[in-house]
N, C-alpha and C positions, 0 to 999 in steps of 0.2 A: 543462412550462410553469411559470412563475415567477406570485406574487402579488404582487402587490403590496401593501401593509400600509401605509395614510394613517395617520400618529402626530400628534395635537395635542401641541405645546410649551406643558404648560399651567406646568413648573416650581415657581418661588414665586409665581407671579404671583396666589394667591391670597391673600398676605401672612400665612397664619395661618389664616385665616377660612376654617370648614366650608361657612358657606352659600353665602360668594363659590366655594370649591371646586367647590360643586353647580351653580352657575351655571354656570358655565364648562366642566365636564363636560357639562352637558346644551347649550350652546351647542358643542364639539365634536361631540356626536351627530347634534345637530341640523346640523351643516355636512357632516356624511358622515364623520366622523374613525372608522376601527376601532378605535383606542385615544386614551387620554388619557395622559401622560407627565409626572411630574413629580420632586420632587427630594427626597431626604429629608437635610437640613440637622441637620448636627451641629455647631456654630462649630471644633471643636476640628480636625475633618478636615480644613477646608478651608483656613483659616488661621491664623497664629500669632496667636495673643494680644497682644504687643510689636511686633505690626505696625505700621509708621509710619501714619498717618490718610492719607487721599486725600483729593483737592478733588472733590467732585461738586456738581450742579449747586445742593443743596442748603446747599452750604459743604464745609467740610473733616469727613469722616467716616469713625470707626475701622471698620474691616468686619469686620472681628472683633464691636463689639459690632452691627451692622447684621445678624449673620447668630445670632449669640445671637437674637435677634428673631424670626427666622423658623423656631425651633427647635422642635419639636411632639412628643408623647408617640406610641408606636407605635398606640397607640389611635385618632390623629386619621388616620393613612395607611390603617389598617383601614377605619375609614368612610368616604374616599376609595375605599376596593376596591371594600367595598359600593356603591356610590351609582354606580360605572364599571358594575358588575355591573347596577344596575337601570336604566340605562339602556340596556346591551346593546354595549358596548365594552369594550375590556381597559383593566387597569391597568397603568401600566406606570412604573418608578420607578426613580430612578439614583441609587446608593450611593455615597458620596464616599470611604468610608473601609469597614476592618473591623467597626466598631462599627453604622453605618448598616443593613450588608448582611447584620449578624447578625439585628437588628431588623424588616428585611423579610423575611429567610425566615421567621420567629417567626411573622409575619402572614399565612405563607402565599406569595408571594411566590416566583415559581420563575421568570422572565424577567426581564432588569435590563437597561439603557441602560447600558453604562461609559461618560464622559468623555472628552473629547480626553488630557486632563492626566494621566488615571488609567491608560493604555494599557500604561504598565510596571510598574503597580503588582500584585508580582508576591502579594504575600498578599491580597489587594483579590480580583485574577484567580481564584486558587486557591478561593477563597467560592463566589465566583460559578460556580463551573463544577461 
């Protein structure tokens, strides 16, 4: 017999922010989610730096510096684990690059979400397994 395993997409969508993270953890809990699933953002992994800017809804924006932005020390995904842990669902986090997914096993970290985009990334794979 198979389980099934409910994952919240919580991603970036904490923007940075530990206590919007707690919220939104505890708001997974509280909806039924077994785990909480988010992103650990390095600018450099995900995209070049001379990258042309995009029009978004906000105007034209480099995403390169949009995801500098969203950048966090391993420290702040750690208390993410904790705060998964005391609510009583897993953590669970997707490594964009080598660097990311050195930094989450650091923390302990031994389950990872890979990417659509990252499915051939073959030293990425080799980490993670």
């Amino acid at each position: 017999m198979t389980t099934t395993l409910i994952i919240a997409e919580i991603g970036t969508s904490h923007g940075g922010d530990l206590d919007r993270a707690r919220d939104l953890i505890a708001a997974a809990h509280e909806a039924g989610a077994d785990a909480a699933k988010f992103q650990y953002v390095i600018a450099d992994e995900i995209v070049h730096p001379a990258m042309t800017p995009i029009n978004l809804p906000g105007g034209s924006t480099r995403l390169y510096d949009r995801f500098v932005e969203l950048e966090r020390d391993p420290e702040f995904y750690a208390r993410i684990a904790e705060s998964c842990e005391s609510e009583g669902i897993r953590f669970l986090c997707t490594a964009f690059g080598e660097e990311s997914a050195r930094r989450l096993h650091e923390i302990g970290l031994r389950r990872f979400k890979v990417a659509s985009p990252e499915i051939n990334h073959t030293p990425l794979l080799s980490l993670l397994s």
